[in-house]
N, C-alpha and C positions, 0 to 999 in steps of 0.2 A: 032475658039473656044476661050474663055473667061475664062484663066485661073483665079483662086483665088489670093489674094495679101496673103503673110506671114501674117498679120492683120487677116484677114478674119479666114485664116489656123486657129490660134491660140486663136482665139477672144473665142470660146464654144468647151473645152476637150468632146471629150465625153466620155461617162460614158460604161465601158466596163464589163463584165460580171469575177465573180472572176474567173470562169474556163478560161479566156481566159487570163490572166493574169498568173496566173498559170502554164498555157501552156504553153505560150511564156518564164518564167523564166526558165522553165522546161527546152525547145527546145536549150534556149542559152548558158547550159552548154554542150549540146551535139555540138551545133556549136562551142563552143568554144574550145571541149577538142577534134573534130575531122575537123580540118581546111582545110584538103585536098579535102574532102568532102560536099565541099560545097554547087553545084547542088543539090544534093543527100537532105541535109539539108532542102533549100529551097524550094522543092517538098514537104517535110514532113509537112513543116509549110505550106504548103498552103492548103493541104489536109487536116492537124489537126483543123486550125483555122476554114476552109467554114465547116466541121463537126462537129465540137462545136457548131456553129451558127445552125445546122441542115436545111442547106443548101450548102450540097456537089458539089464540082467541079468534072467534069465530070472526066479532060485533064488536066496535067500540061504537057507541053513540052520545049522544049529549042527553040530560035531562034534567028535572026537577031537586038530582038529588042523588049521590055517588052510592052505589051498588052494582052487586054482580050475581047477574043469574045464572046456574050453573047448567041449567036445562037448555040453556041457549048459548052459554059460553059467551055470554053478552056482557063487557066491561060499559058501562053508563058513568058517565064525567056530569058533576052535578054545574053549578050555574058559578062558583069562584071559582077561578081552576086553582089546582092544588095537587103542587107535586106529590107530597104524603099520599095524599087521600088518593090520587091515580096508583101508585105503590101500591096502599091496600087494599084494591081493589086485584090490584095483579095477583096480591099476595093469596086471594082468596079462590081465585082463579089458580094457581099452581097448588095450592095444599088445604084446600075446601072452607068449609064451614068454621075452622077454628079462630077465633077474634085472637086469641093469643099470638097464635102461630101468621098472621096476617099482618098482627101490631110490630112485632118481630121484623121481620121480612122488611117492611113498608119503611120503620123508626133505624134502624140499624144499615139499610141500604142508604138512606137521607142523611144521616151521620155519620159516613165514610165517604159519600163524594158528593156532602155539602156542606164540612164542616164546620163554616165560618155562618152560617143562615144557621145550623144547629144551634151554634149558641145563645142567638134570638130568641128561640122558643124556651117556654117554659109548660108544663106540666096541669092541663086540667081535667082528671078525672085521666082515663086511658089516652087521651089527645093530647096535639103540642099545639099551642097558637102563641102569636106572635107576645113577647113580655111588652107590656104597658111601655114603661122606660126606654122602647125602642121605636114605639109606636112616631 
């Protein structure tokens, strides 16, 4: 598979709907002011976001390792939780199999209503993890 470069990612934000914005600012003072809870959290946001879009997910489940099956419409939350990686997984779940179009979605969603954690992140390979210096 042929992931997207950071360039690519970043090259065209897209354009997101104000309820879904809304929502997510909404969702990240609940993440915020309940941090124990995080699973929990990122179930919510997967649920909330694919039914804004009115194109609900079936399944959110926990596993080994963040994916989404499309046969099942099954979003899976790997074992960090991780707001991005829940994003891309929705992402992939609203506009299928493309790594670009899910890097998009997931990266550009997290950098509009979380842009102070944005700048944390640095660039490895198609991924954002935390920069060293912040660690």
């Amino acid at each position: 598979m042929k992931y997207p470069t950071p360039e690519e990612i970043m090259r065209y934000p897209p354009k997101y709907p104000l309820k879904i914005i809304e929502f997510t600012l909404n969702w990240k003072k609940i993440w915020q002011k309940y941090p124990s809870n995080k699973y929990l959290s990122l179930i919510a946001l997967a649920y909330g976001i694919s039914d804004l879009y009115n194109k609900p997910v079936l399944s959110v489940t926990l596993n080994n390792e963040y994916c989404y099956n499309s046969k099942t419409k099954t979003i899976a939350l790997g074992y960090n939780p991780s707001i991005i990686s829940t994003l891309h997984e929705i992402g992939h779940h609203l506009y299928g199999h493309s790594e670009l179009k899910a890097c998009r979605f997931s990266i550009h969603l997290f950098k509009q209503t979380f842009p102070k954690a944005f700048q944390k992140l640095s660039w490895k390979d198609h991924t954002l993890i935390i920069k060293k210096e912040t660690m």
